[in-house]
C-alpha positions as CSV (number, residue, x, y, z in Angstrom):
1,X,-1.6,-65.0,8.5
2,X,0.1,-62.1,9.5
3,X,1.0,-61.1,6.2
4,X,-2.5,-62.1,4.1
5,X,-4.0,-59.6,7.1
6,X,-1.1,-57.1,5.9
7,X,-2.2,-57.5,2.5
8,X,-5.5,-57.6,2.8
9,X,-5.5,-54.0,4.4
10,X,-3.1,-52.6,1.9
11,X,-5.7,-53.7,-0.9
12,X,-8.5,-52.5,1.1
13,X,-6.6,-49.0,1.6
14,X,-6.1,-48.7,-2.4
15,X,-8.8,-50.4,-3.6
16,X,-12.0,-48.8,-1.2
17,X,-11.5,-45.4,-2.4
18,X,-12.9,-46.0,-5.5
19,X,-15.9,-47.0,-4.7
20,X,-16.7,-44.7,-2.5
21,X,-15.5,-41.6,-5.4
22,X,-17.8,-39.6,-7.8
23,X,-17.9,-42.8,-9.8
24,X,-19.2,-44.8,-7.1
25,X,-22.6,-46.0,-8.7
26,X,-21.4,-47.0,-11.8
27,X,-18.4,-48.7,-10.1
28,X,-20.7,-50.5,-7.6
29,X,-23.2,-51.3,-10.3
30,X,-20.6,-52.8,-12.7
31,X,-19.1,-54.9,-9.7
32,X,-22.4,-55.8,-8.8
33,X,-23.4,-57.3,-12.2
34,X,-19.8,-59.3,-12.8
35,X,-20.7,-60.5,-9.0
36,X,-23.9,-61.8,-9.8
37,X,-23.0,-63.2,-12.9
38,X,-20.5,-65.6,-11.6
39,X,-22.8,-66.8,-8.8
40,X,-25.1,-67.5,-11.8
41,X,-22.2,-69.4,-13.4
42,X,-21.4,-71.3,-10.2
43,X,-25.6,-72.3,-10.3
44,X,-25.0,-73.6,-14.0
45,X,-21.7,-75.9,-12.8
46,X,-24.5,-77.2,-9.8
47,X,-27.8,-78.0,-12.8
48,X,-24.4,-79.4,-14.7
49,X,-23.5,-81.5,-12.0
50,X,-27.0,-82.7,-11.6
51,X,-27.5,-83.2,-15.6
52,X,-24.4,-85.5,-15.2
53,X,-26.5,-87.6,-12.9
54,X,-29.6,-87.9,-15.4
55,X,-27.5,-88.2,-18.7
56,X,-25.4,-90.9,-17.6
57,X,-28.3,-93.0,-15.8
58,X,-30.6,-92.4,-19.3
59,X,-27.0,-94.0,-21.0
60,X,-27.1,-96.9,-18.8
61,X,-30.6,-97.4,-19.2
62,X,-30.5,-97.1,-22.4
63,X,-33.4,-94.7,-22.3
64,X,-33.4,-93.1,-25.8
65,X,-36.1,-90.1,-24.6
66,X,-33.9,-89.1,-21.5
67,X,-30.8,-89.1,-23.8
68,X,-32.2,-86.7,-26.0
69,X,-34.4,-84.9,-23.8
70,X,-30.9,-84.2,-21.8
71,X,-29.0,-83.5,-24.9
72,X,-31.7,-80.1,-25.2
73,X,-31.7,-79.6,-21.4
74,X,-27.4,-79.5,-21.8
75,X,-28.1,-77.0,-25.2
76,X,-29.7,-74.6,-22.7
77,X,-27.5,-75.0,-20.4
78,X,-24.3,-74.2,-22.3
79,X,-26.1,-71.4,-23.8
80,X,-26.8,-69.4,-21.2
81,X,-23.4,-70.3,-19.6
82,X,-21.8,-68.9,-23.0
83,X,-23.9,-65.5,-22.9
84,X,-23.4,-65.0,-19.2
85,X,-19.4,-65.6,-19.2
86,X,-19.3,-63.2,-22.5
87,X,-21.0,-60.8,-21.1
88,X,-18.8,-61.0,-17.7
89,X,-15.7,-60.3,-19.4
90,X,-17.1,-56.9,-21.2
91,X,-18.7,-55.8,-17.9
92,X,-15.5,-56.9,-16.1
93,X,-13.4,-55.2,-18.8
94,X,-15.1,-52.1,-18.7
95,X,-14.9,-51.9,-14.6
96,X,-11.3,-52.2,-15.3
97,X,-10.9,-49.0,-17.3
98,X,-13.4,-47.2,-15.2
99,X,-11.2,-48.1,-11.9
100,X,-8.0,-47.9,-13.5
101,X,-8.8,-44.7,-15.0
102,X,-9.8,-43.4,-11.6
103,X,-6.7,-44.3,-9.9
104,X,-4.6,-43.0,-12.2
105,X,-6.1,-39.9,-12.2
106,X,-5.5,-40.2,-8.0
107,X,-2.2,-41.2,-8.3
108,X,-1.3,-38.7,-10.8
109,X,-2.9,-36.0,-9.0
110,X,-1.1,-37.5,-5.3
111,X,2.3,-37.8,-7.9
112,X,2.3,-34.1,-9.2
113,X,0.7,-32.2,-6.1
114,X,3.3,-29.4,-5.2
115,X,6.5,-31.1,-6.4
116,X,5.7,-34.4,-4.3
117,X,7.5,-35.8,-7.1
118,X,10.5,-33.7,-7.2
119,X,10.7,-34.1,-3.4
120,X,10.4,-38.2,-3.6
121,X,14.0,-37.8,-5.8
122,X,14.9,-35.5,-2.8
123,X,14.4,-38.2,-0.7
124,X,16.1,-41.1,-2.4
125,X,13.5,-43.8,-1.2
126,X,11.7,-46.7,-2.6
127,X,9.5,-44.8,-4.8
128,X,11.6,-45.9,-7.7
129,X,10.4,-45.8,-11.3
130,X,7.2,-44.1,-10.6
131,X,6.3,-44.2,-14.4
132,X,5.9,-48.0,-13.9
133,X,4.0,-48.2,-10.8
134,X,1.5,-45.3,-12.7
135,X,1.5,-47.2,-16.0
136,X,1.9,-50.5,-15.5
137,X,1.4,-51.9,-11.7
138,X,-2.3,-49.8,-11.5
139,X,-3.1,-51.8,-14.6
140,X,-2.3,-55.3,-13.4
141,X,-3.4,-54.3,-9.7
142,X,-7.1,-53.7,-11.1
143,X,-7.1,-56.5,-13.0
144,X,-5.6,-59.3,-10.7
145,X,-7.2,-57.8,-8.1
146,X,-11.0,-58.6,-9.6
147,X,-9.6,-61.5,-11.3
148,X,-8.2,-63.4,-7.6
149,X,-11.6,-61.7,-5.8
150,X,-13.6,-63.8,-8.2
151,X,-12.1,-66.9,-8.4
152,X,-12.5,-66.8,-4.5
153,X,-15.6,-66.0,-4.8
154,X,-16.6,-68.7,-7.1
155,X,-14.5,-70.8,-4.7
156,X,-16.9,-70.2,-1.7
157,X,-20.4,-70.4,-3.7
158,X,-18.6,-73.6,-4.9
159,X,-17.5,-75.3,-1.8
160,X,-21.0,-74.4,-0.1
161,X,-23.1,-75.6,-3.1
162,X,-21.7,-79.1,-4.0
163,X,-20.5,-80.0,-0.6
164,X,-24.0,-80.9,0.3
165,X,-24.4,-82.8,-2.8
166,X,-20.8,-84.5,-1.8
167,X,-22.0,-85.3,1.8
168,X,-25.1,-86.8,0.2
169,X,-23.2,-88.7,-2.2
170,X,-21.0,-89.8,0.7
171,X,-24.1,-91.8,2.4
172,X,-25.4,-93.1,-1.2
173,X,-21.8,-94.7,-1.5
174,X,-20.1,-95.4,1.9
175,X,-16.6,-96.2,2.2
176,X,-15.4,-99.8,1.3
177,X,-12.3,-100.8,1.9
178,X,-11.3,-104.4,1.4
179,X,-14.0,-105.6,1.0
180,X,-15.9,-104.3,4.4
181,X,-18.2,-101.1,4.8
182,X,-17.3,-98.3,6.8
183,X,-20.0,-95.5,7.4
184,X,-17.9,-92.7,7.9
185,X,-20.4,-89.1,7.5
186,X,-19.5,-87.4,4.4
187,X,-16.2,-88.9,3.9
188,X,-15.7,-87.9,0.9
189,X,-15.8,-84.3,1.8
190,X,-13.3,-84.6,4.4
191,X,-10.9,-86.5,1.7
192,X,-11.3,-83.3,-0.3
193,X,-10.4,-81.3,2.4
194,X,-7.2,-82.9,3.5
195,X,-6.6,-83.4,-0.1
196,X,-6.5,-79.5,-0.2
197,X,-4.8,-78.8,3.0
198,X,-1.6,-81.1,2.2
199,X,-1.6,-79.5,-1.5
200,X,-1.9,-76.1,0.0
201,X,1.0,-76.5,2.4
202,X,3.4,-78.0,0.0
203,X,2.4,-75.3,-2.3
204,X,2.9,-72.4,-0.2
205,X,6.5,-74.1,1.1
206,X,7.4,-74.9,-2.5
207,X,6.2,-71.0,-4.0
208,X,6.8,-68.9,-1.2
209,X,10.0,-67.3,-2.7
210,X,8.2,-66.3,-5.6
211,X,6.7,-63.4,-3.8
212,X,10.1,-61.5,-3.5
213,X,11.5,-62.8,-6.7
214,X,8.4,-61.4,-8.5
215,X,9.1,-58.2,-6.8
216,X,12.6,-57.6,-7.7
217,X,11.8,-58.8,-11.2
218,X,9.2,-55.7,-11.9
219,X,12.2,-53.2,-10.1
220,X,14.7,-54.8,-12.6
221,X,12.6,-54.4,-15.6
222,X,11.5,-50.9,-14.8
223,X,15.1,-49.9,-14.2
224,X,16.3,-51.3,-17.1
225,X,14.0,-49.5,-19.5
226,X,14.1,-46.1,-17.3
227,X,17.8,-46.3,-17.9
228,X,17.1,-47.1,-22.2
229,X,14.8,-44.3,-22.2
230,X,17.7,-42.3,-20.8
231,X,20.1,-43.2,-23.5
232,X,17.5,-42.2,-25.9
233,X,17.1,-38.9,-24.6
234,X,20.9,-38.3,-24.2
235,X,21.8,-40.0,-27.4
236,X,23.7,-36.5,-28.4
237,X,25.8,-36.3,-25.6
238,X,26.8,-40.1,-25.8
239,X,27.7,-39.8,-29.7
240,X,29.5,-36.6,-28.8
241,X,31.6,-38.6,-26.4
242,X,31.8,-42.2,-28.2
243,X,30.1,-43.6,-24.9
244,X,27.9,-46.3,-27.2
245,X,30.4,-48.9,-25.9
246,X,30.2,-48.2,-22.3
247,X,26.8,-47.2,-22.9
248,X,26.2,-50.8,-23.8
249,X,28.3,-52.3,-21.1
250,X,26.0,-50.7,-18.7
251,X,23.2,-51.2,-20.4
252,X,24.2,-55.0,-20.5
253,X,24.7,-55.2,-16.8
254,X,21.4,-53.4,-15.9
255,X,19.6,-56.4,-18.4
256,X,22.2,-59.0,-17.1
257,X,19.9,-58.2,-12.9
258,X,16.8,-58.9,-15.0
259,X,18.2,-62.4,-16.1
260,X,19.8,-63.7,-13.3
261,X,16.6,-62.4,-11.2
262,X,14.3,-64.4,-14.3
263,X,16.7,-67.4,-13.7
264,X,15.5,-67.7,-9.6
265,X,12.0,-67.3,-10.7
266,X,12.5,-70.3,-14.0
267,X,14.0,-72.2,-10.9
268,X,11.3,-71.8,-8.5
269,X,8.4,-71.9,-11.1
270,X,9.6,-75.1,-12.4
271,X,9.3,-76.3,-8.5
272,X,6.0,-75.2,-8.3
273,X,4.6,-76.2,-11.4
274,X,6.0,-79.6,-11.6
275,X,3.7,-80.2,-8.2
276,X,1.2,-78.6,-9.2
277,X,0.8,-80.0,-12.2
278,X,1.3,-83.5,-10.6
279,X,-1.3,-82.5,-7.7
280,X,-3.8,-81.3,-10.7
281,X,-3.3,-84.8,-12.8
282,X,-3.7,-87.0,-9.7
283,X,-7.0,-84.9,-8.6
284,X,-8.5,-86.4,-11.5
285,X,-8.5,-90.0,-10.2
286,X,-8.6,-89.3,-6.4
287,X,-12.5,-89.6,-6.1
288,X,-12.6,-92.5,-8.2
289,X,-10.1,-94.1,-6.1
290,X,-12.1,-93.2,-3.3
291,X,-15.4,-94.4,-4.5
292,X,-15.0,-96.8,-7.1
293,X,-15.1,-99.8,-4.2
294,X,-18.8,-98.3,-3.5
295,X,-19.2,-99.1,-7.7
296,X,-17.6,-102.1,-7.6
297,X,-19.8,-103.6,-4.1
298,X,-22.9,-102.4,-6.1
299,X,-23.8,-99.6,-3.9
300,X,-24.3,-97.3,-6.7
301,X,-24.4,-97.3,-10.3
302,X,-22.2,-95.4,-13.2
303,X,-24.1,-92.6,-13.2
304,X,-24.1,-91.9,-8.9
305,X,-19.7,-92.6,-9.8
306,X,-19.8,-90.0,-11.5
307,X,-21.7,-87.4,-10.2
308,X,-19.5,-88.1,-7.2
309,X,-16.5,-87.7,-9.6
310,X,-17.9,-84.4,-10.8
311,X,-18.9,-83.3,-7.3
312,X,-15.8,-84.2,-5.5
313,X,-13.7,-81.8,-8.6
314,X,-15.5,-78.8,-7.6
315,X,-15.0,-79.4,-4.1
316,X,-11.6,-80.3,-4.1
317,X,-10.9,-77.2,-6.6
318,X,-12.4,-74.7,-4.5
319,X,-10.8,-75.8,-1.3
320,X,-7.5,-75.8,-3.6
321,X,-8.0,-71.9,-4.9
322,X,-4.6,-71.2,-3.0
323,X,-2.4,-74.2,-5.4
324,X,-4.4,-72.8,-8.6
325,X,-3.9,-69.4,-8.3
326,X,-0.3,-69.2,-5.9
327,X,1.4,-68.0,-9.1
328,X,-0.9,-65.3,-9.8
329,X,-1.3,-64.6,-6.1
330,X,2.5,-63.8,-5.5
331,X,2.7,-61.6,-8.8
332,X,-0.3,-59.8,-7.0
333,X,1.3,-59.2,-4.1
334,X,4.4,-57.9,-5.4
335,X,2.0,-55.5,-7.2
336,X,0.6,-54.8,-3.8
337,X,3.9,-53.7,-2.2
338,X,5.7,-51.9,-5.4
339,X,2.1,-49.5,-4.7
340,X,2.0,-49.4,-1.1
341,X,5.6,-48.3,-1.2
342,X,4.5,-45.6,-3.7
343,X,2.0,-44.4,-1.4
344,X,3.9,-44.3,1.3
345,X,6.6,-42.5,-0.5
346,X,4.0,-39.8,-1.6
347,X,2.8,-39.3,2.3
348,X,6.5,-39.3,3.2
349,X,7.1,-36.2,0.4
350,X,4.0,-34.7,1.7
351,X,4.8,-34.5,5.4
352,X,8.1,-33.5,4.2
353,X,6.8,-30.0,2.9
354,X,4.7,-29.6,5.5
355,X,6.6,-30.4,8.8
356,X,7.5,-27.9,11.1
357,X,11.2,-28.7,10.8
358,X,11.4,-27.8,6.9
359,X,11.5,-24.5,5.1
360,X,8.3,-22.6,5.2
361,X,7.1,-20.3,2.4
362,X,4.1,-17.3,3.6
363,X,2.9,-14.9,1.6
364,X,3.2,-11.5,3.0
365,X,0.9,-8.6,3.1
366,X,2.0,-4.8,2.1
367,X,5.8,-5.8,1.6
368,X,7.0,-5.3,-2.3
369,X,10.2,-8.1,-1.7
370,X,11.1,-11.3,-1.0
371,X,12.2,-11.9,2.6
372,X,14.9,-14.7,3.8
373,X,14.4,-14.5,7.4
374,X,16.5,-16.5,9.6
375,X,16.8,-19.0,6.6
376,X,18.6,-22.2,6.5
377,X,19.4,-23.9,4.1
378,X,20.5,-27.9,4.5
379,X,21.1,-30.8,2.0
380,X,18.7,-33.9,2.7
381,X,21.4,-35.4,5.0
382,X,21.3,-32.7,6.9
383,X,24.4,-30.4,6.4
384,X,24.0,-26.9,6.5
385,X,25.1,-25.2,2.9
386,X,23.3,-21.7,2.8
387,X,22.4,-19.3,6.0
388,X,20.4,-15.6,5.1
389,X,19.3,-14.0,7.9
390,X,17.6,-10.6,7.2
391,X,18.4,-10.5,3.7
392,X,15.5,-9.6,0.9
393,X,15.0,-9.3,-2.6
394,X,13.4,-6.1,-3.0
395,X,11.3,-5.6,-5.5
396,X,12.0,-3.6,-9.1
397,X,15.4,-4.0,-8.3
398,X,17.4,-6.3,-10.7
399,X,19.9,-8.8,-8.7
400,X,23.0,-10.6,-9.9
401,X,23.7,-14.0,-7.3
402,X,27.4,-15.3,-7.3
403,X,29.3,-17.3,-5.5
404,X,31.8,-20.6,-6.5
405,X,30.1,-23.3,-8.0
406,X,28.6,-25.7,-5.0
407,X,28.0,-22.6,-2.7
408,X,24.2,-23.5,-3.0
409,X,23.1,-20.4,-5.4
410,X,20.3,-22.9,-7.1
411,X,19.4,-24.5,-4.2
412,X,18.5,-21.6,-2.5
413,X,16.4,-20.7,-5.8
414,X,14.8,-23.8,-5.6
415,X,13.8,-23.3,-1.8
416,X,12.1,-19.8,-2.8
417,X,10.3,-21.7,-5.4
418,X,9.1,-24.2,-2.5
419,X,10.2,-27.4,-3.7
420,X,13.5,-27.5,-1.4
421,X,11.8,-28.6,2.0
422,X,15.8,-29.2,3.8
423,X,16.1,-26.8,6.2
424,X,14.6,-24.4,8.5
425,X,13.7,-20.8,8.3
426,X,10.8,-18.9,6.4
427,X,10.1,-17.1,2.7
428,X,7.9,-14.7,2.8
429,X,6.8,-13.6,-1.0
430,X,4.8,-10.9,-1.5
431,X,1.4,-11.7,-1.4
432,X,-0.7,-12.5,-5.5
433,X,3.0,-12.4,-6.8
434,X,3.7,-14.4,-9.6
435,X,7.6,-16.0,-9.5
436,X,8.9,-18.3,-12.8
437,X,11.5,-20.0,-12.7
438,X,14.3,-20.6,-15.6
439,X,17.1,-23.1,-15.5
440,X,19.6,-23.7,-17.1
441,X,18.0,-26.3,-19.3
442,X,14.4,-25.2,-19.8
443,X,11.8,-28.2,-20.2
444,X,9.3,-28.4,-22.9
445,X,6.7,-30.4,-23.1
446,X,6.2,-32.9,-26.1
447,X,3.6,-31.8,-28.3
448,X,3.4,-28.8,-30.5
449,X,5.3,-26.0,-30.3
450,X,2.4,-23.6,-29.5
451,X,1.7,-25.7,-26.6
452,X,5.7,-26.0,-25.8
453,X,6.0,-22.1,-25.0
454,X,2.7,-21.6,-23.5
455,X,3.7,-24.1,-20.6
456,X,2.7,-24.7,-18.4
457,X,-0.5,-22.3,-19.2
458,X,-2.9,-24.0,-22.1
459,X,-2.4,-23.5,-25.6
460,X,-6.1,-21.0,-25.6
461,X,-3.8,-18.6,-23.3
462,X,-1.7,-16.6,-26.0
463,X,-2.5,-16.2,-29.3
464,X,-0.4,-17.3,-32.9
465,X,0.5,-13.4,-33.0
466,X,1.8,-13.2,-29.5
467,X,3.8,-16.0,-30.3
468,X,5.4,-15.0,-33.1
469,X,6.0,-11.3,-32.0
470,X,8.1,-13.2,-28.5
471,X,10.2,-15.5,-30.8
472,X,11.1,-12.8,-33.5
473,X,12.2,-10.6,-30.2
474,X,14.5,-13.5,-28.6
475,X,16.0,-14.2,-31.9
476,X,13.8,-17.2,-33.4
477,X,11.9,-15.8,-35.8
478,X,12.2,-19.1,-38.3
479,X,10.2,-20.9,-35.5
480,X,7.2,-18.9,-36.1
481,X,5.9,-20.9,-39.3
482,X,6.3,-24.1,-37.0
483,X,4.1,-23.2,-34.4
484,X,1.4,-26.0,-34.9
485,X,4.5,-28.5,-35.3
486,X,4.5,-31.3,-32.6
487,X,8.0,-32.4,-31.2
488,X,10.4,-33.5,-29.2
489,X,11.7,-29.7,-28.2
490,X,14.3,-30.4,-26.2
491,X,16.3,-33.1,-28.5
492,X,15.0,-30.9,-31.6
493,X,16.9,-27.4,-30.7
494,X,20.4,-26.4,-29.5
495,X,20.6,-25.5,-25.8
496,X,21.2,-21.5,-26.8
497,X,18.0,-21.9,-28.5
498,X,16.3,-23.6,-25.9
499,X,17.5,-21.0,-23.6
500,X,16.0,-18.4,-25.8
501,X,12.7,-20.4,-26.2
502,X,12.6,-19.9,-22.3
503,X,13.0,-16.4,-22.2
504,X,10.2,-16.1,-25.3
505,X,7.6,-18.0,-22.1
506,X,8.7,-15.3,-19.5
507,X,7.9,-12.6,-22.3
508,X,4.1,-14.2,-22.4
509,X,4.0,-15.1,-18.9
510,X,5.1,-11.4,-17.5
511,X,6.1,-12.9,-13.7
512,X,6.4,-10.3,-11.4
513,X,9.6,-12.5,-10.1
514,X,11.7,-14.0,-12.7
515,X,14.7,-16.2,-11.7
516,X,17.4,-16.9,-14.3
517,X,19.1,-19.4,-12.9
518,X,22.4,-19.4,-15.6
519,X,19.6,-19.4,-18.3
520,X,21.4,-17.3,-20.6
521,X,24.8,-19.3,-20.3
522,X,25.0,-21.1,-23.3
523,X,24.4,-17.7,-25.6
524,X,27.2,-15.5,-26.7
525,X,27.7,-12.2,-24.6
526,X,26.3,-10.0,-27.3
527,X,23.3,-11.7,-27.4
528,X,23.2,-12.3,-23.6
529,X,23.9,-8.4,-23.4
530,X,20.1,-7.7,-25.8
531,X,18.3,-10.4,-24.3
532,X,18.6,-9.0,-21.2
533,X,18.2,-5.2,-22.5
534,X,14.8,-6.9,-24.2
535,X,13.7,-8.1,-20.3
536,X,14.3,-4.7,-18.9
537,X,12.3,-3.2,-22.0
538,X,9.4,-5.5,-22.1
539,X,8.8,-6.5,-18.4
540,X,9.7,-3.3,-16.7
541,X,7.6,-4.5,-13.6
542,X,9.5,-7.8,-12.7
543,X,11.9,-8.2,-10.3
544,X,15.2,-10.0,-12.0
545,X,17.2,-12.5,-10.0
546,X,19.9,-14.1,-11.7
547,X,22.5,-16.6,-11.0
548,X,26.1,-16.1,-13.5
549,X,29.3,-16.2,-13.6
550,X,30.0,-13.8,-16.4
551,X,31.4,-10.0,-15.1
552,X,29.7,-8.5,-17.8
553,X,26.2,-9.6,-16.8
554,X,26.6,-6.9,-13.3
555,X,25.9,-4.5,-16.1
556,X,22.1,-5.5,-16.2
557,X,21.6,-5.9,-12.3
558,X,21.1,-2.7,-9.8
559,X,22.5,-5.5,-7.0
560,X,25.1,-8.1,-6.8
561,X,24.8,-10.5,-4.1
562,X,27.5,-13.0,-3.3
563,X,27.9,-16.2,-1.4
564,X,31.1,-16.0,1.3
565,X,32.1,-19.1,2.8
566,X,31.3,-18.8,6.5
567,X,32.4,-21.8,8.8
568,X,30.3,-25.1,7.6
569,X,27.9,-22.7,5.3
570,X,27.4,-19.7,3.0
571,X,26.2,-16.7,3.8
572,X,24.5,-14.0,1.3
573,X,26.6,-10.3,1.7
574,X,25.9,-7.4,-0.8
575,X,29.1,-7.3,-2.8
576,X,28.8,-4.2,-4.0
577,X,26.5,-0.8,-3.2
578,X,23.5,-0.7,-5.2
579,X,23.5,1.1,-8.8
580,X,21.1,1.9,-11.8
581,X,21.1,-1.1,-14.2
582,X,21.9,-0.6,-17.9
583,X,19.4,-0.9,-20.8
C-alpha cells in the first residue's frame, strides 16, 4: 500500500500540472468527453447484459417477434457502441498529443534552464539518458497513464452496475449444492470477489519482480543506443584508430545487459501469464459451476443462466483489473520512477546553482572587469583545484591563461560562464556585458549552415552578406555558396575549420567578453597569428581571454596570467608585467 500511495503521488505530481496550464480547458474538456464516453460504454455492456436476458428467453420460447425484434434492438446497440468507442480513441489520441506535447515542452524547458543539464552530468546521478526519458518515457507515461485510469474506471462503473443485477440474480437462483438449497444473500457476488482476491494475490506474488526488471530493461535499452549513437558520431576517430573491433566488443557487452535483463523478464512473464491465462480460461466456467445446480433444480431457465453468466464476467473482471492489467501496471511504474528520478535530478541541479555553498556569479555596477573575489574553485567531490583571490580581468585588455594541463584553466572558464556550481566564492561581471564562450571543439547545431553560425541567435539575426563577409575573413570563403545547406557540421568539417567557423560567430556576435578556450589549437601558427590580428581589428571593444600553450600566442595578449601550484590548489599570478599587444 505504501508503495501504490508512493505512486499515486508521483503521478499526481507529473500529471496535475497539466491541467491546471494554459491548456487547461481543452485538456479538461478532452478528458471530460473520453470519461463520459466510457461510462456510456459501460451503460451499453449493462442494456447488453439485459438484451442477453430477452434474446435467449424469446429462443427458448421460440418467440419468432422477440427474436427479431431483439436482433434490431442488438443492431442499435452495437452501433452506437461502435461510434462511441471510435470516437474515444481519436478524442483520447488527440489528449495524448496535447498532454505530451505540453510536458515536453516543461521538461524541455526544466532540462535546458541555465545548464541544468550540464550540471546533472556534473553530478553523475540517476538522470541517465535524458533523451529517453524526454522522448520516449513522456510518450508511454501519457498514454498508459489514461489507458490504466480508464480501465479502472470502467472497472468501478462496472462492479457498481451489474453487482446489483448479480445480487438479484443470486436470489432468483440460490445456491444448491447436492441436492439441498442454501439461501445465502448474493452469493454469487461474494464468489466473484474471492474469486478476485485469491487471483489478485497470486498475481501480485507471481509479477511482483517485473516492476524492477521493467525498469532496468528501459536503462539498458537507452544505454545501449546512447552508446550506438556515440559510435556514429565518433565513427572518424574509431576508423582512424581500427577500434571497429573493440568498438563491437563493447558494443556487444552493452546489448549482451539488455539480453540477459530480457531473459528475467521472458522468465517471469511466462510465470505470470501462464496463471493468468489459466485464471482467465477457468473464469469462463466458474459461474456456471456455480449456478448451473439452480438450472438443473429448475429454479431458473436458460435464459436467467446466462444472464448470470454474463453478469458474474463483468463482476468478476472488474474486481480482477489488477490480474488483467499487472503487466501493463509494472511497465507503468517503471515509467513512473525513470521520471520521477528525472525530476528529481533536475531540482537536485537546480538547488545546486543556487545554494549558498556554490559559486555565485553578480553583475556589477560601474566596474569595466571581471572580478574573482575570494574564489574557489572545487571538483564535484569536493577537492579544491583553483583559488583567485583579488584577481580581475580588466576590461580592453587582452589576456593569455597558462598553466600545466589539469591546473583547472577551463574549469575556471566554465565557472565565469556559470555553469561550474563546485565551489565557493563570487564573479562579479560587469553589469549588460555580453561573454561567449569558445572551446576547443565548437558545437553546431544540425540544420543549415546559416542557422549553424548564427547560434545560438535565430537564423533572421544576420543577414546572407554578413555571413559571407565573416567566413571569407576567417579563411572559408568556399562555404559561402553553402549557406542554405543543412548538415551535420561537426562530422562534415575538419576541427581547424570548425575552429574557424567559431571565430566567424564571435565576428557576428561582437561579445564584449570572448573566451578562447584553446579554440585556435588545431590551426597552424600563421594562421593562428591573423586570426587573432582579425579579432583585435574587427572587435576592438572585447575583452580577450585565452587559454594556450603556444609562446607565440603572448604576442596577441597585453597580460599573461599563469596557474602556480600552491599546496592542494592553483593559484592565478601575473607572469609577466603588462604590455601593448601586437596587431
Amino acid at each position: 500500500m505504501n508503495n501504490i500511495s508512493s505512486t499515486l503521488a508521483i503521478v499526481w505530481r507529473i500529471a496535475a500540472p497539466y491541467f491546471r496550464s494554459e491548456d487547461k480547458w481543452a485538456g479538461r474538456a478532452l478528458l471530460a468527453a473520453v470519461v463520459s464516453i466510457e461510462l456510456a460504454l459501460v451503460a451499453i455492456d449493462v442494456l447488453l447484459n439485459q438484451w442477453q436476458n430477452r434474446f435467449y428467453n424469446g429462443l427458448q420460447e421460440k418467440n419468432w417477434d422477440v427474436f427479431v425484434r431483439e436482433i434490431g434492438v442488438f443492431c442499435l446497440l452495437a452501433t452506437f457502441f461502435i461510434v462511441l468507442a471510435v470516437y474515444q480513441l481519436y478524442l483520447n489520441q488527440w489528449l495524448q498529443i496535447r498532454w505530451r506535447r505540453w510536458l515536453t515542452r516543461h521538461y524541455l524547458g526544466e532540462w535546458l534552464y541555465r545548464a541544468n543539464h550540464y550540471r546533472m552530468q556534473l553530478q553523475g546521478d540517476a538522470a541517465d539518458n535524458p533523451d529517453q526519458r524526454i522522448a520516449d518515457d513522456i510518450r508511454l507515461f501519457v498514454e498508459r497513464t489514461l489507458d490504466i485510469g480508464l480501465r479502472l474506471l470502467n472497472s468501478v462503473v462496472t462492479l457498481f452496475s451489474f453487482i446489483i443485477i448479480l445480487w438479484g440474480l443470486s436470489e432468483a437462483a440460490p445456491l444448491h449444492l447436492f441436492g439441498k438449497e442454501y439461501p445465502i444473500p448474493g452469493y454469487l457476488v461474494w464468489g466473484a470477489l474471492f474469486y478476485a482476491i485469491l487471483g489478485t494475490a497470486l498475481t501480485q506474488w507471481i509479477g511482483s519482480p517485473l516492476v524492477r526488471l521493467d525498469f532496468k530493461q528501459q536503462q539498458f535499452e537507452a544505454d545501449f543506443r546512447f552508446n550506438l549513437v556515440r559510435a556514429r558520431e565518433n565513427s572518424e576517430q574509431i576508423a582512424l584508430l581500427q577500434g571497429e573491433s573493440a568498438e563491437r566488443q563493447r558494443l556487444w557487452e552493452r546489448f549482451g545487459h539488455v539480453g540477459e535483463n530480457w531473459y528475467g523478464i521472458m522468465s517471469r512473464t511466462k510465470r505470470l501469464t501462464a496463471f493468468t491465462s489459466s485464471y482467465a480460461q477457468a473464469a469462463v466456467v466458474f459461474p456456471y459451476v456455480l449456478a448451473a445446480p439452480a438450472f438443473f433444480a429448475g429454479k431458473t431457465q436458460l435464459d436467467g443462466l446466462t444472464q448470470t453468466a454474463s453478469a458474474f464476467g463483468s463482476v468478476q473482471k472488474a474486481l480482477s483489473i489488477f490480474v488483467t492489467i499487472y503487466r501493463t501496471l509494472a511497465d507503468w511504474r517503471a515509467i513512473v520512477a525513470r521520471l520521477d528520478g528525472f525530476e528529481m535530478s533536475i531540482a537536485s541541479a537546480t538547488t545546486l546553482a543556487n545554494s549558498g555553498d556554490s559559486i555565485g556569479v553578480v553583475s556589477s555596477g560601474g566596474s569595466k572587469a571581471i572580478d574573482l573575489g575570494q574564489l574557489t574553485v572545487r571538483l564535484p567531490n569536493g577537492t579544491p583545484l583553483v583559488s583567485a583571490d583579488g584577481v580581475n580581468l580588466r576590461g580592453g585588455e587582452a589576456t593569455l591563461l597558462t598553466g600545466p594541463s589539469g591546473s583547472g584553466k577551463s574549469t575556471l572558464f566554465r565557472a565565469i560562464a556559470g555553469i561550474w556550481p563546485f565551489g565557493s566564492g563570487k564573479i562579479a561581471i560587469p553589469a549588460d556585458a555580453s561573454v561567449m564562450m569558445l572551446p576547443q571543439r565548437p558545437y553546431f547545431p544540425i540544420g543549415s549552415l546559416h542557422g549553424a553560425i548564427a547560434y545560438p541567435s535565430g537564423t533572421a539575426s544576420f543577414s546572407e552578406e554578413q555571413l559571407r563577409e565573416a567566413l571569407t575573413l576567417v579563411g572559408l570563403p568556399q562555404l559561402g555558396s553553402r549557406l542554405d545547406e543543412e548538415a551535420h557540421w561537426n562530422r562534415m568539417l575538419s576541427l581547424g575549420e570548425q575552429q574557424r567557423l567559431g571565430l566567424a560567430r564571435a565576428l557576428l556576435h561582437a561579445p564584449n567578453y570572448l573566451f578562447l578556450d584553446e579554440a585556435t589549437a588545431s590551426l597552424d601558427e600563421p594562421s593562428e597569428a591573423a586570426l587573432y590580428r582579425l579579432l583585435a581589428l574587427r572587435l576592438p571593444d572585447t575583452t580577450i581571454v585565452s587559454i594556450g600553450h603556444r609562446s607565440t600566442l603572448e604576442a596577441f595578449h597585453q597580460r599573461q596570467v599563469t596557474m602556480v601550484r600552491d599546496g592542494d590548489r592553483f593559484t592565478l599570478r601575473d607572469a609577466v608585467a603588462a604590455k601593448p599587444a601586437q596587431v
